[in-house]
N, C-alpha and C positions, 0 to 999 in steps of 0.2 A: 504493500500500500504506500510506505513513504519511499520508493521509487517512484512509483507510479506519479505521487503527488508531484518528487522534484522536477521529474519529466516535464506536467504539465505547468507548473509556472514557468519552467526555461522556456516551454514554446509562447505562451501567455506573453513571459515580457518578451521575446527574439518578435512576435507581431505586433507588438507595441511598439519594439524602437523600430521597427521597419517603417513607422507611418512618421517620417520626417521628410522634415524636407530636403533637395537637395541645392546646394548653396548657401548663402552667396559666395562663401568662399573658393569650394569644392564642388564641382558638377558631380551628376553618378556617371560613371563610366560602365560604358558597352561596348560588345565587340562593333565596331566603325565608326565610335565616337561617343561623345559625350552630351548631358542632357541637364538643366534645372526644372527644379520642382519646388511647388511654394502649395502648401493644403490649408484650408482653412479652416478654422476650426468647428470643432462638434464630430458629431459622426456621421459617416458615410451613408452611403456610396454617393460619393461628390461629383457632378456633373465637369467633364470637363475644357478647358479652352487651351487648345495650342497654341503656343505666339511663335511667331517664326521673324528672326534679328532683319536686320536692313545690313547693307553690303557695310565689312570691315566694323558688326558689329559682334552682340554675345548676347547667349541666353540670360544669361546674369543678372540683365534689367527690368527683368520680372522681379527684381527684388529691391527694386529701387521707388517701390510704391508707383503713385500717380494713379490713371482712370484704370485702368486694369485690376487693381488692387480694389481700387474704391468701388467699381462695377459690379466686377465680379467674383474676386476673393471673398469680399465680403460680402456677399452674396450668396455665398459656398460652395462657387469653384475653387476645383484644383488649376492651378496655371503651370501649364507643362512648356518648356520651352528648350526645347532641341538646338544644339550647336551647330555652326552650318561646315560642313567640309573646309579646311584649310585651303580655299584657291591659292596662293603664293604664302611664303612664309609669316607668319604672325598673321595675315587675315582672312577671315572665317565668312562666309557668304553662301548663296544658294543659286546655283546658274540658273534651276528650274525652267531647264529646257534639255533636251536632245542633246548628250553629249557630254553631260555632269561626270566628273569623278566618281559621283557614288550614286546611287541606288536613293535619293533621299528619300522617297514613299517609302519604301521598304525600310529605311532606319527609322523615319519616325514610327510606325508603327511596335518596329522593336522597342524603340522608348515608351511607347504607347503598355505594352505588353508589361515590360518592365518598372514602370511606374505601377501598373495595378496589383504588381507581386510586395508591394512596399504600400498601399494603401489601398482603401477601399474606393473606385472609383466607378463612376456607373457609364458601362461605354453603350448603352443606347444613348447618352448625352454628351456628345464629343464634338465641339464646335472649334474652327479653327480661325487665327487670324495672323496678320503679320505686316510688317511696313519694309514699304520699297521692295528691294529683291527677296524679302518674305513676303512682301504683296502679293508677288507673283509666284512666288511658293505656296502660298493659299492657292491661288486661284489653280494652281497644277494638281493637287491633294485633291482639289475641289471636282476638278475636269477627270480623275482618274479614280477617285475612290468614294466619289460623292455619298454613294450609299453607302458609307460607313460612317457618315457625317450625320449633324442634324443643323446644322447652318455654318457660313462660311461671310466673313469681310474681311475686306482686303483694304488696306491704306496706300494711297499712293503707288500701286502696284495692278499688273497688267498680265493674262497671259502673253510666256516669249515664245517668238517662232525662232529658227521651227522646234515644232513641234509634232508629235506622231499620236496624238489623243483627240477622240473626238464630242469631248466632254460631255460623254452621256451620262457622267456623273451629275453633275447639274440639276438632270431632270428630281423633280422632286425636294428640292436643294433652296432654302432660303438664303439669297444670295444678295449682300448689301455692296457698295462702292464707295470710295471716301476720298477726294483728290481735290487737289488746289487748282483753282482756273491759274494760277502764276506758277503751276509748275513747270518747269524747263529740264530739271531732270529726266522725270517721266511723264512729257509732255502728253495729251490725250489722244495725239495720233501717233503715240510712239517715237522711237530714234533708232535707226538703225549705228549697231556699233563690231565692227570690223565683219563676221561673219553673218551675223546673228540680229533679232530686233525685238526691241523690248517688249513690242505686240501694243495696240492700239485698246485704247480704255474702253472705245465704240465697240470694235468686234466684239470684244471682251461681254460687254453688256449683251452683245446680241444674241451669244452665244447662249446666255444666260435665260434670256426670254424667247428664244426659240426653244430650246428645252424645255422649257416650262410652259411651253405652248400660251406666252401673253403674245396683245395685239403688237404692235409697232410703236404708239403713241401710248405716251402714258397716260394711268385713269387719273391721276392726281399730281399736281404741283402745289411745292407749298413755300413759302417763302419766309423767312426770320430774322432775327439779329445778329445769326452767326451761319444758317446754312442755307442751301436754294437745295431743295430736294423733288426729284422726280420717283414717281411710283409706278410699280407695275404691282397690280393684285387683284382688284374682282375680276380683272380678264383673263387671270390668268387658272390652268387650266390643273397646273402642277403647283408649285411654291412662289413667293411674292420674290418680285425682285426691285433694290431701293439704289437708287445713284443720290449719295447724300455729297453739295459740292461748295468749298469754300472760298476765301479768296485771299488766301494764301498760297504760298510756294508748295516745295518739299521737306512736307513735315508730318507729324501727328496733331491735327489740330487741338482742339480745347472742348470737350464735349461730346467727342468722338463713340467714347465707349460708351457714356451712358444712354446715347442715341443706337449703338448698336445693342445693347443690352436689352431696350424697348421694341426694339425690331423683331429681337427674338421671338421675345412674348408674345408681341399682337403676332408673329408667324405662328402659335403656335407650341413652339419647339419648346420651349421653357414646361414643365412641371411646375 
């Protein structure tokens, strides 16, 4: 019997301290890399949101607070945020397109996988987002694995071509957009850069509401003190899709998350 007993507290606390976070200082490491994790508190099974970095950034800043935190941590997501492949030495990004070093669907999932053996997370709730070249790392997740997903925005980010996906993920896919009318980075018709192009905000959207079988024109514009937003939703046939647009550059505007946190809901998607 007191075997039995010692056994079960050493498993008792070995699940207990499994349900930490990983970071800030320390990502958890996997076989192709490494990942942070931030849980909120109470218990499980926590819905969760992937952040995916912007070029020559780090998961890391999932831990640095701001709307993410305020949205949805506190909220009671888990915020999972995968490190992007090493392109040249010291920086970490996402080509998300045709031609990446790595496999990134298939490592975020392994991070994915790997986070729920360390917490309780609930993967019918797995929404994913990301700024700039995690934009479009969202939007590739999104194009390729959509039905794994139950909503997807994108900041400032754009499917790149080429591309070899015909984002029938999508369909079914609450699908928001967040972009500055002064961005010149990832201008809304794209840049092409040596081989390659950053892919256009427009196809991107169309992509979105052909899947989802809406009209052409949106049912709804709305206008504010910080966004001009167009909708796509009673027309549509499958999931809503939202072009929320500011008028800034290339950034994370101010408002972002808890306008995409609201999106969720009226989509739906949110428990």
């Amino acid at each position: 019997m007191r075997a039995y007993l010692y056994a079960f507290v050493a498993s008792f606390l070995a699940s207990v301290g499994a349900a930490e976070d990983c970071g800030p200082e320390a990502p958890c490491e996997i076989e192709g890399g490494s990942y942070y994790l931030r849980l909120p508190e109470g218990a499980g099974p926590h819905p969760v949101m992937i952040w995916y970095h912007g070029h020559r950034g780090s998961g890391a800043s999932i831990h640095r607070g701001g709307g993410l935190q305020r949205d949805f941590l506190e909220n009671g997501f888990a915020l999972l945020a995968p490190n992007g492949a090493e392109t040249s030495p010291g920086v970490r990004s996402y080509p998300a397109r045709t031609g990446a070093p790595r496999d990134d669907i298939g490592f975020t999932f392994a991070a994915l996988q790997n986070a729920q053996s360390r917490a309780d997370l609930d993967m019918d709730q797995v929404f994913v987002s990301g700024f700039s070249a995690g934009g479009s790392m969202a939007w590739l997740l999104a194009c390729q694995a959509g039905n794994q997903l139950a909503g997807m925005v994108s900041v400032a980010g754009a499917l790149r071509v080429p591309n070899d996906t015909t984002c029938a993920g999508l369909s079914g896919l609450p699908v928001m957009q967040v972009h500055g009318f002064k961005d010149a980075q990832v201008p809304y018709e794209g840049r092409g850069i040596r081989i390659w192009h950053q892919g256009s905000v427009w196809d991107s959207l169309e992509r979105a509401r052909v899947q989802n079988e809406c009209r052409s024109n949106p049912d709804e514009i709305t206008i504010d003190d910080r966004f001009r937003t167009r909708s796509w939703d009673v027309s549509c046939s499958g999931a809503p899709v939202l072009f929320v647009e500011h008028d800034g550059g290339h950034g994370l505007p101010q408002g972002w998350t808890e306008r995409a946190y609201s999106f969720f809901q009226k989509a739906k998607t949110l428990d």
